[in-house]
C-alpha positions in Angstrom: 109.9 105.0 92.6 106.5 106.0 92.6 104.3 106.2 95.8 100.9 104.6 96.1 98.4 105.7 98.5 95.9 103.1 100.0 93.1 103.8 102.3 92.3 100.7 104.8 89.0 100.4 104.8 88.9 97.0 107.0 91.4 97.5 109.7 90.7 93.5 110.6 92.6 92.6 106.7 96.1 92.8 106.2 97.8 95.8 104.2 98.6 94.3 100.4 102.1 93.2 100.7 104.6 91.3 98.0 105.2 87.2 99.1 108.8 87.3 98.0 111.0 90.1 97.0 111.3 90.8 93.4 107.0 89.5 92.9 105.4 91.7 90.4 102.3 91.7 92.3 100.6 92.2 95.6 98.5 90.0 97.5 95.1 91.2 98.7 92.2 90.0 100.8 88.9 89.5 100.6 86.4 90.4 103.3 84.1 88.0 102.9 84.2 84.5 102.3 82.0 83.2 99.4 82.3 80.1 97.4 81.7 80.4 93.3 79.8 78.1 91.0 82.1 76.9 87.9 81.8 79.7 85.8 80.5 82.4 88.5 81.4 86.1 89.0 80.9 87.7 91.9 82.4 91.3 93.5 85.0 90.6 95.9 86.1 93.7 98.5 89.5 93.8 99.5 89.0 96.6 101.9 91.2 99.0 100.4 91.0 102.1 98.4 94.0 103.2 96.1 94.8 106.7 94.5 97.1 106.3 91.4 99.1 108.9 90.2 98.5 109.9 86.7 99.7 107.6 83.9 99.4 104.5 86.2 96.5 101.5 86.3 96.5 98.5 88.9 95.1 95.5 87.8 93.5 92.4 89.9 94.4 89.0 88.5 93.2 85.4 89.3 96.5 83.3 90.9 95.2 80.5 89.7 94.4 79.4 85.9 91.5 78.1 87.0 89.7 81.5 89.0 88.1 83.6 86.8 89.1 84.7 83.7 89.3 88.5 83.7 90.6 90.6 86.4 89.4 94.6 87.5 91.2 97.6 86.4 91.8 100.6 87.9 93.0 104.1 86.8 93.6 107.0 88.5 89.7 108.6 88.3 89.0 105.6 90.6 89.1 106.1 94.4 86.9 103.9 95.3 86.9 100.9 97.1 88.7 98.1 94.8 86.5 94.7 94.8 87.5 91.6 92.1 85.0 90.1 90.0 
């Protein structure tokens, strides 16, 4: 297993953390709460900061078919902050 660091940059936000053992995926949070248009984008910040090794990506996807269409990748150049759009 790999490890994955992440800065909390909101200490107010939970930590990403799995819903049910075996989940692919992580939930995050946003720190702001903003309601979208049909069809809008907007950056979302989920308080966090992640260093990936080398070789891995993290992705944001929409839980619902009807958010937006294309999530945010990462790679491991990126420190910064992570926000969704």
């Amino acid at each position: 297993m790999t490890d994955l660091l992440i800065q909390q940059l909101d200490t107010e936000l939970p930590l990403p953390r799995f819903a049910q053992a075996g989940d692919a995926g992580a939930d995050l949070y946003a720190r702001i709460d903003l309601e979208l248009a049909p069809g809008a984008r907007a950056l979302m910040p989920t308080g966090i900061a992640i260093a990936l090794p080398p070789g891995f990506a993290a992705f944001i996807h929409p839980r619902s078919g009807l958010a937006i269409r294309d999530g945010l990748s990462r790679s491991e150049e990126h420190t910064s902050e992570l926000q969704s759009h």
